[in-house]
C-alpha positions as CSV (number, residue, x, y, z in Angstrom):
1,X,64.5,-30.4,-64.1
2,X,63.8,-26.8,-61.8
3,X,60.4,-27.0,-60.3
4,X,59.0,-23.7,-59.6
5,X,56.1,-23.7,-56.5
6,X,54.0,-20.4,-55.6
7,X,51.7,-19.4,-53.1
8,X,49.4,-16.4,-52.2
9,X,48.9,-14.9,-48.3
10,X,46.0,-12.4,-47.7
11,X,47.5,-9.5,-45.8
12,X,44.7,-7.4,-43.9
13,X,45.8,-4.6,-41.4
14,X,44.0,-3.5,-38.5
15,X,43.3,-0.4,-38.1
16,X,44.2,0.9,-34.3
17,X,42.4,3.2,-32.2
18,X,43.4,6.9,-32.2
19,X,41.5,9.0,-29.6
20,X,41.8,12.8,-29.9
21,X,44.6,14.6,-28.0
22,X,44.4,15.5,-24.1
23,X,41.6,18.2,-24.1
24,X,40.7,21.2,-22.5
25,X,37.1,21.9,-22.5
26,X,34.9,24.6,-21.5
27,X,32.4,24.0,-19.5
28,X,28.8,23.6,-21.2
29,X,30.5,21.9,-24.3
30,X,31.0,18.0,-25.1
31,X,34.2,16.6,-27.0
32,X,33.7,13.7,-29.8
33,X,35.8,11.0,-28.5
34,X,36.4,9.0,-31.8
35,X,38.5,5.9,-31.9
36,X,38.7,5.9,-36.0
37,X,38.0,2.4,-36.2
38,X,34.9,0.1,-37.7
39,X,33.0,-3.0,-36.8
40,X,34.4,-4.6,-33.6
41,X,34.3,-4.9,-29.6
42,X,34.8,-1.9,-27.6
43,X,35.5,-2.0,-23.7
44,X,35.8,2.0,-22.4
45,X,36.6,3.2,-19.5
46,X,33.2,4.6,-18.1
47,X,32.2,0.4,-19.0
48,X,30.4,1.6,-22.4
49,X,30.3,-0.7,-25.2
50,X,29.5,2.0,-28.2
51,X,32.0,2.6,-30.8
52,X,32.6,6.5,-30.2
53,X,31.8,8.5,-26.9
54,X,30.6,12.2,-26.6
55,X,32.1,13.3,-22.9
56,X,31.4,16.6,-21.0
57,X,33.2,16.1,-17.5
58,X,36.6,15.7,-16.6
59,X,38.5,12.9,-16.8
60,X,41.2,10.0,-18.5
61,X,39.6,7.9,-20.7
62,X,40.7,4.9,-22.6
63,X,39.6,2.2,-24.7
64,X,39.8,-1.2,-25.7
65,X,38.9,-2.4,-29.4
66,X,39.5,-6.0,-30.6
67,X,38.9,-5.8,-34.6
68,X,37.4,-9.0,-36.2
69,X,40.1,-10.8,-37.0
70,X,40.8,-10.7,-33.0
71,X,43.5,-7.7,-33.4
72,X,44.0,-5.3,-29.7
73,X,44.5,-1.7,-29.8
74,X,44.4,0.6,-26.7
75,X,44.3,4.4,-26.4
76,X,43.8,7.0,-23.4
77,X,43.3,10.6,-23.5
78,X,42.7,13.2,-20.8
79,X,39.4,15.6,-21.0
80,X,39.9,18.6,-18.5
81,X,36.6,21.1,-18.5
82,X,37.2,24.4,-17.3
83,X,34.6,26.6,-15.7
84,X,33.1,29.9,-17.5
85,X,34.2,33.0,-16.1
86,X,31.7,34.5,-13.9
87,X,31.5,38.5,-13.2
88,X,30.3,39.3,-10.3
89,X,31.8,40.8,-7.2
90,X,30.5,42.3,-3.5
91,X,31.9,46.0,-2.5
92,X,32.1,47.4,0.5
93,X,32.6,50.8,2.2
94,X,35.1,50.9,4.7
95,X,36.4,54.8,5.2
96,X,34.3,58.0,4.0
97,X,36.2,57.7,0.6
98,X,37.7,54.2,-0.1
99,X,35.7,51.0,-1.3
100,X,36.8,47.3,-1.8
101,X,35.6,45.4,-4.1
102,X,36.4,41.7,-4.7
103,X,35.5,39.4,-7.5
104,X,33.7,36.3,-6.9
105,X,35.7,34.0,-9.8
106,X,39.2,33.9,-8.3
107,X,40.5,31.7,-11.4
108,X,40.9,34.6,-13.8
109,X,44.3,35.4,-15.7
110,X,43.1,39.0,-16.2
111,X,40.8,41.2,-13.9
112,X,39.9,44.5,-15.4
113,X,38.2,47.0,-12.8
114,X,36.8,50.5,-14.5
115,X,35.3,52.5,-11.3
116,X,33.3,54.9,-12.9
117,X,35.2,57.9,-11.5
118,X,38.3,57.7,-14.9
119,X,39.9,55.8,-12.5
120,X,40.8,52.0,-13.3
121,X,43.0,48.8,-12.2
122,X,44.1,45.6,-14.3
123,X,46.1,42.7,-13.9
124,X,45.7,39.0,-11.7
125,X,43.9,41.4,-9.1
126,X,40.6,39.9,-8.0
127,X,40.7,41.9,-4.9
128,X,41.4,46.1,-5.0
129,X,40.5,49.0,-3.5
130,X,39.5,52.6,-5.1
131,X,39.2,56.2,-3.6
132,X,36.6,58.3,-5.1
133,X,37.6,62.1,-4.8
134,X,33.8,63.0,-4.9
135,X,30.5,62.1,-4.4
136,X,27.7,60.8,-6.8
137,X,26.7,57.3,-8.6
138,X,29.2,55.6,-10.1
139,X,29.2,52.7,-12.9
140,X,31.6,50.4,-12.0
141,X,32.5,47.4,-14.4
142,X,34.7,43.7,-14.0
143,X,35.9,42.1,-17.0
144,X,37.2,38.7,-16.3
145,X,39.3,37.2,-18.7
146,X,39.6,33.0,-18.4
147,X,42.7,30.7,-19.4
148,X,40.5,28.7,-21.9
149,X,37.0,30.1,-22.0
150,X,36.6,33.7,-23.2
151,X,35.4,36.4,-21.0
152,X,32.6,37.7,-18.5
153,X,31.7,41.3,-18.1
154,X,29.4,43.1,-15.3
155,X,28.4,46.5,-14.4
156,X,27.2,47.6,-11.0
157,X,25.9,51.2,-9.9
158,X,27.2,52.5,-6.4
159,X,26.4,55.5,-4.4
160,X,29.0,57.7,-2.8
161,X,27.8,59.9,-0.3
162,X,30.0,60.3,2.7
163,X,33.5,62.2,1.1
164,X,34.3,65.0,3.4
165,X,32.8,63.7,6.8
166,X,35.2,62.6,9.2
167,X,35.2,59.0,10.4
168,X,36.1,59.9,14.3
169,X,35.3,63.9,14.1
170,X,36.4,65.9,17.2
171,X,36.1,69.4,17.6
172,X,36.6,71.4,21.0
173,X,37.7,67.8,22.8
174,X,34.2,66.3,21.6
175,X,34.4,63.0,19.9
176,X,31.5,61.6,17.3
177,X,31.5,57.7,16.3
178,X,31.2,55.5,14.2
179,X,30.6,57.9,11.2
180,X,29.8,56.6,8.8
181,X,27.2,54.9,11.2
182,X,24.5,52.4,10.8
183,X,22.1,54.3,13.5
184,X,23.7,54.3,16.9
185,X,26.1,57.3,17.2
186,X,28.3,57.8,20.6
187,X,29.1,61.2,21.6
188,X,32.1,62.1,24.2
189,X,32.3,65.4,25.5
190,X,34.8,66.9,27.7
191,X,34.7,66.6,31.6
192,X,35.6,70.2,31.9
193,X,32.9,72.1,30.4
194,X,29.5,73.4,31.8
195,X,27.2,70.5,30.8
196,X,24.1,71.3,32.9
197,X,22.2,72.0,29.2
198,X,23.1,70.5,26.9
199,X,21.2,70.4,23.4
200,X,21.3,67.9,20.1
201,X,20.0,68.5,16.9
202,X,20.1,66.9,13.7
203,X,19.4,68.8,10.6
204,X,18.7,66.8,7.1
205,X,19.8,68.6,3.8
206,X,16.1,70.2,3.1
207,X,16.6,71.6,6.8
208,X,14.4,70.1,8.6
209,X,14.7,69.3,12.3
210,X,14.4,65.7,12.6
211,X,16.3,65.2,16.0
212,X,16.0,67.4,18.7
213,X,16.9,66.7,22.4
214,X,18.7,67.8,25.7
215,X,21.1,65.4,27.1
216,X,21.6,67.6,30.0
217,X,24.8,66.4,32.3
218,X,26.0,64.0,30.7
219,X,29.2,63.2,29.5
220,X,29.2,60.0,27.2
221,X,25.6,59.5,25.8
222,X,24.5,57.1,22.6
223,X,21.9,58.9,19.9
224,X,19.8,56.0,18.4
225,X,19.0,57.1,14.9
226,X,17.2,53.9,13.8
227,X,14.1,55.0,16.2
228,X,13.8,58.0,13.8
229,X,13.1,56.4,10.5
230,X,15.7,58.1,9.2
231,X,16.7,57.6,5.5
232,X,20.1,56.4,4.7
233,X,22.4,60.0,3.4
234,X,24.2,63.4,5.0
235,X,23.0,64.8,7.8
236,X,24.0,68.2,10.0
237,X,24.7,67.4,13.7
238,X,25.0,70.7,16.2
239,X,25.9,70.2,19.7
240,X,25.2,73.2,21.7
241,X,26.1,74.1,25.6
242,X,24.3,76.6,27.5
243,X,27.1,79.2,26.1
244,X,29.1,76.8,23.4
245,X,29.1,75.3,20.0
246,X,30.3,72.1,21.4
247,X,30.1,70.3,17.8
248,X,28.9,71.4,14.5
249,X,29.1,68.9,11.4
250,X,28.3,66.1,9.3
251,X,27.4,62.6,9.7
252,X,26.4,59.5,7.7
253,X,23.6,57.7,8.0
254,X,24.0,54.0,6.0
């Protein structure tokens, strides 16, 4: 006589954590850091205990779920926030016609530099320099462009006022410097001319006299412009002998 027994098991699957994919945030933003899983114990990295984490900082996390029925499941992931771009940037003047300028955010793929004169520069160039051809006020713009995080744009207005002056100007064996100058101005003039009277003047660009003085005899001498309360721009320097035009041109008060 066949005998036939049964029985009936209870399958239940556990569901396993999944954490998002390594991610690359920008900064300001926060990442949802969902395991995908229900009721249970959760051990994280950071020592939470909640069942899903919202993160905004660098780092590998991972976590540790044990289900009800006593079932494991680990995951990690990797959260890496990248900074905005930022557009700003310092220039400087260092001849009568060429500036530098150089861009604060060094972690840029793309730097896009418009000058303001039709003249511009592009690429993984954070640092440049431009000549302007003329004088005036120039608008000159950065665009950064990031890796992950968009772009930054900024627009600065600079002043060019010293193309065509001479940075060491000599005329007749006479030497002027530094021009441009920041108020004290050296003057050299040759051993083997009458010097007994000798006369300065300064000229602005309205024509008015606003240095004037005799440096009788002496061969080197230092003018000290910032006793004049002079403003910063273009001003006409004559150097005269008893029977000479010793020097006759511009400097650059900044």
């Amino acid at each position: 006589m066949d005998v036939l027994l049964s029985d009936t098991i209870e399958i239940t699957i556990s569901s396993a954590v999944d954490l998002t994919k390594d991610t690359i945030l920008c900064e300001g933003n926060t990442v949802d850091l969902n395991p995908g899983t229900g009721a249970g114990t959760y051990i994280w990295s950071n020592g939470s205990s909640s069942s899903r984490q919202f993160v905004d900082s660098s780092s590998t996390y991972w976590v540790h779920f044990t289900d009800p029925l006593n079932c494991v499941s680990t995951d990690t992931t990797s959260v890496t926030v990248d900074a905005l771009p930022f557009a700003t940037f310092l220039q400087s003047q260092f001849s009568q016609s060429n500036w530098e300028f150089i861009a604060d955010d060094k972690t840029g793929i793309d730097y896009h530099w418009s000058f303001g004169d039709g003249k511009i520069d592009s690429g993984l160039i954070w640092k440049t320099v431009n000549i302007y051809d003329t004088n005036g006020v120039f608008s000159v713009t950065l665009t950064i462009t990031s890796q992950n995080c968009g772009i930054a744009t900024i627009s600065k207005s600079i002043e060019v006022i010293t193309v065509g002056t001479n940075e060491v100007i000599s005329y007749s064996n006479v030497s002027v410097y530094p021009n441009p100058t920041n108020g004290l101005l050296n003057v050299e003039l040759p051993s083997d001319l009458d010097l007994s009277s000798v006369s300065v003047k300064i000229i602005d660009l309205n024509g008015r006299v606003v240095v004037d003085e005799s440096k009788n005899s002496l061969q080197h001498f230092t003018l000290n412009l910032n006793d004049r309360n002079l403003a910063s721009g273009v001003y006409q320097l004559s150097i005269n002998s008893a029977s000479n035009t010793l020097f006759n041109g511009k400097i650059t008060l900044y």
